[in-house]
N, C-alpha and C positions, 0 to 999 in steps of 0.2 A: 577446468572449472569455467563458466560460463552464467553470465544475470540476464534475464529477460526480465523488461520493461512494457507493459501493455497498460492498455486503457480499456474499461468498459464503461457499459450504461448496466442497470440492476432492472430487469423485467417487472421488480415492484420494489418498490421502497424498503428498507429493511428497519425494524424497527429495534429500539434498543436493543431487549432479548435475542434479536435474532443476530446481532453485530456479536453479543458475546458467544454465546451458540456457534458460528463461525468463528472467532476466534478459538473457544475451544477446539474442533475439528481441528483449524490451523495448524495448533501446535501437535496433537495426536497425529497429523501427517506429516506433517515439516521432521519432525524428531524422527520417525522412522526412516524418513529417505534423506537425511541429511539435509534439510533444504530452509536456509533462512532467507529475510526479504523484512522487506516493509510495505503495506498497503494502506491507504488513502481510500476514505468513503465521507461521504455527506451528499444528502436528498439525490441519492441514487445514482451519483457520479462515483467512478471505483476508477483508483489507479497501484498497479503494483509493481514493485521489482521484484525478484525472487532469483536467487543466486544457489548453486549448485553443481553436482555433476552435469554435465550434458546426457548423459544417457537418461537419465533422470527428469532434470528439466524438458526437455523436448515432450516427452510426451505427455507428461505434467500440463505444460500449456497449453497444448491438443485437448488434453481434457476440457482443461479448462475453458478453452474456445467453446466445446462444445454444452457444456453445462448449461442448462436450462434457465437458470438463475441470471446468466448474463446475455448480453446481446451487443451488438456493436464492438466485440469484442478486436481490438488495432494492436498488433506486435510493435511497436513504436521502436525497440534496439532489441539485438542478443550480439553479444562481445564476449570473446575471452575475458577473464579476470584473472591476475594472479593471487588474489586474495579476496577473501569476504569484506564485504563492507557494512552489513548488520548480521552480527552474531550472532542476535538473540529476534525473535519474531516480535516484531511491533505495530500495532495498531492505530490509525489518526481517525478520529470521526467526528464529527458535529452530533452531539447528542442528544432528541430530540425531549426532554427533559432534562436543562442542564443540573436544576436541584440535585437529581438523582447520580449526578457525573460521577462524584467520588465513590460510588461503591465499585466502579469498575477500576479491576484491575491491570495492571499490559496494555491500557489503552492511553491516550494520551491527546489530550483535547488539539486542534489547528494551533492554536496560540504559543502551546509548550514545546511544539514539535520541535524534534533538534536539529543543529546542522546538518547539511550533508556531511557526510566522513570523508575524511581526505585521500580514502581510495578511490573514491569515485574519478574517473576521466574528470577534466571540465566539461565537454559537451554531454557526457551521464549527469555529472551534479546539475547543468543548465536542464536539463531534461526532466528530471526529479522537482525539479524549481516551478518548473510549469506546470508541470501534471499537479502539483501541490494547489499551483494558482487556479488551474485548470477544474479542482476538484472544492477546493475550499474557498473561492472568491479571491479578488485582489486583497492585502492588508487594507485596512484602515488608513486611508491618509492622516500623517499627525499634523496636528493644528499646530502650526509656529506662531501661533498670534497666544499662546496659551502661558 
């Protein structure tokens, strides 16, 4: 088994409807090919792991390279894994009406996002840490005068 970590840019901005729309897709293909992960989006920044067979993944990301939808597409790691490190497909996004946040479901706003799992390598969770930053902005500095 093997996780591939890439970055891309989104050819146009995706808008709510079309974040959930992919994620449906997501999981109708993730579940047939055995394939979980986690991806990162907001104002057109997308970063994702995606963990799996190698026979599988390999050409998976080729696809994906090649998808129309994305552009600048960077293989940033592919590693053995002895193990999964998200079992289940999950989604992080900025959503561009956050009123409407709560009717999405599987998706999980920057803010709530969880740790990394302690399968990850450190320099995989260091990597996952960035693209996170990289995708969703720096946190918030907190105010210690508060």
């Amino acid at each position: 088994m093997i996780h591939i970590i890439y970055m891309s840019r989104a050819v146009r901005p995706l808008s709510d409807d079309n974040l959930r729309e992919l994620l449906e897709q997501c999981r109708r293909d993730n579940a047939r090919h055995n394939v979980s992960g986690v991806l990162f989006y907001s104002h057109g920044n997308i970063a994702q792991l995606i963990e799996g067979e190698a026979e599988v993944l390999e050409p998976l990301f080729e696809k994906i390279s090649r998808d129309g939808r994305h552009s600048n597409v960077i293989r940033l790691a592919k590693r053995p894994i002895a193990a999964r490190s998200f079992d289940g497909w999950s989604m992080a996004f900025h959503p561009l009406e956050p009123a409407a946040f709560a009717q999405f479901q599987d998706f999980f706003s920057p803010d709530e996002a969880p740790a990394n799992p302690a399968t990850l390598t450190i320099a995989d969770s260091l990597l996952l840490d960035l693209l996170r930053q990289a995708v969703f902005g720096p946190e918030p500095a907190v105010d210690s005068q508060a």
